[in-house]
C-alpha positions in Angstrom: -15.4 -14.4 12.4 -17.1 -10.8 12.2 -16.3 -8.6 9.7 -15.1 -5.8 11.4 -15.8 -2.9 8.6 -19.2 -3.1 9.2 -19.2 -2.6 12.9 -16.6 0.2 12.7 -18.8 2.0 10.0 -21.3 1.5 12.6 -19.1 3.1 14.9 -18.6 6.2 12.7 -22.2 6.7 12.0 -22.9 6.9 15.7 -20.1 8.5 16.9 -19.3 11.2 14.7 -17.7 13.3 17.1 -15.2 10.9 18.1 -12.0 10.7 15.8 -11.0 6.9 17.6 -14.0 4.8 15.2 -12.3 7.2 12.5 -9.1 5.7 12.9 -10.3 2.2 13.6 -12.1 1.9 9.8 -8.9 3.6 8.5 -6.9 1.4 10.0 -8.9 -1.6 9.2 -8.5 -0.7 5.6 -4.6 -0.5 5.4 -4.3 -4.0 7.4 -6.3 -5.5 4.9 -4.0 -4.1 1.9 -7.6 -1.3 0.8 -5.8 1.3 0.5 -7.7 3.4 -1.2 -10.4 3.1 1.3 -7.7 3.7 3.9 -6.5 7.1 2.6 -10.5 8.5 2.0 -10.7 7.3 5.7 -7.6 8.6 6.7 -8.7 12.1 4.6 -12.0 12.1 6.3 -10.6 11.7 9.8 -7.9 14.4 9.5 -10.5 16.8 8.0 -13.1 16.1 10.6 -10.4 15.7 13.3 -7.1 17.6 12.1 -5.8 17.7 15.5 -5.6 13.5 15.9 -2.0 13.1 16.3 -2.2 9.7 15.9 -3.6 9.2 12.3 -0.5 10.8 11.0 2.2 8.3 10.9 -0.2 6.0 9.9 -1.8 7.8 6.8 2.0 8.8 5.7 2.9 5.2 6.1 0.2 4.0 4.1 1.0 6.6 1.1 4.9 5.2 1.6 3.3 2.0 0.6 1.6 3.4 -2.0 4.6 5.0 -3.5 3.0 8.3 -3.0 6.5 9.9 -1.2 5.8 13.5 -1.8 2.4 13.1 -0.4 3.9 11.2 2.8 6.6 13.3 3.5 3.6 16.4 3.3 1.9 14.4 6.0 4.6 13.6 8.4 5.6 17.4 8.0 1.9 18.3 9.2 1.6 15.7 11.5 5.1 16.9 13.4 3.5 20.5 13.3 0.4 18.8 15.3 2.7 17.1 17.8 4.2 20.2 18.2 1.3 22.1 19.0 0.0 18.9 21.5 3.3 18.8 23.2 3.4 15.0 22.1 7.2 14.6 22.6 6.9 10.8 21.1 4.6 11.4 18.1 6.5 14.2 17.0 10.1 11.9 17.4 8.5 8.9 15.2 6.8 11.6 12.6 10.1 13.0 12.6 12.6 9.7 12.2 9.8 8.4 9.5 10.3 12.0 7.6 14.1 11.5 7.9 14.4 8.0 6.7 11.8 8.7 3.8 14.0 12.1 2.5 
């Protein structure tokens, strides 16, 4: 089996100025229970890229996890202001139901 954090570091290294390696490493990290690797990845992405709607309900899940709720309910709130601005209708409902159930 590879070990996929390698190759998506790779990724990064190469690619800087695509967010989607980004959110692969980050999400690498959550699935395999790193988490704080998955919130400096998820930090880094959203500072390099803090227009990629996607890495929101993710990164807010992740601190849910953590027990971080004031820190998740900060990033759903931004992330629905970046689905706002994208006019991403369906990022901005699940932000949105994740903020409600979390409050």
């Amino acid at each position: 089996m590879v070990d996929r954090v390698p190759f998506l570091q790779k990724m990064v290294a190469s690619k800087p100025e695509d967010p989607f390696p980004r959110y692969g490493l980050a999400m690498e990290y959550k699935t395999r229970g790193m988490h704080s690797e998955a919130e400096d990845a998820f930090e880094g992405l959203l500072k390099a890229f803090p227009s990629y709607v996607p890495a929101f309900l993710m990164y807010g899940n992740l601190l849910v996890d953590a027990g971080a709720k004031d820190r998740a309910l900060a990033v759903y709130v931004r992330g629905m202001d970046v689905a706002r601005a994208a006019s991403d209708e369906h990022a901005f409902g699940e932000l949105e139901a994740a903020h409600a159930e979390l409050r």
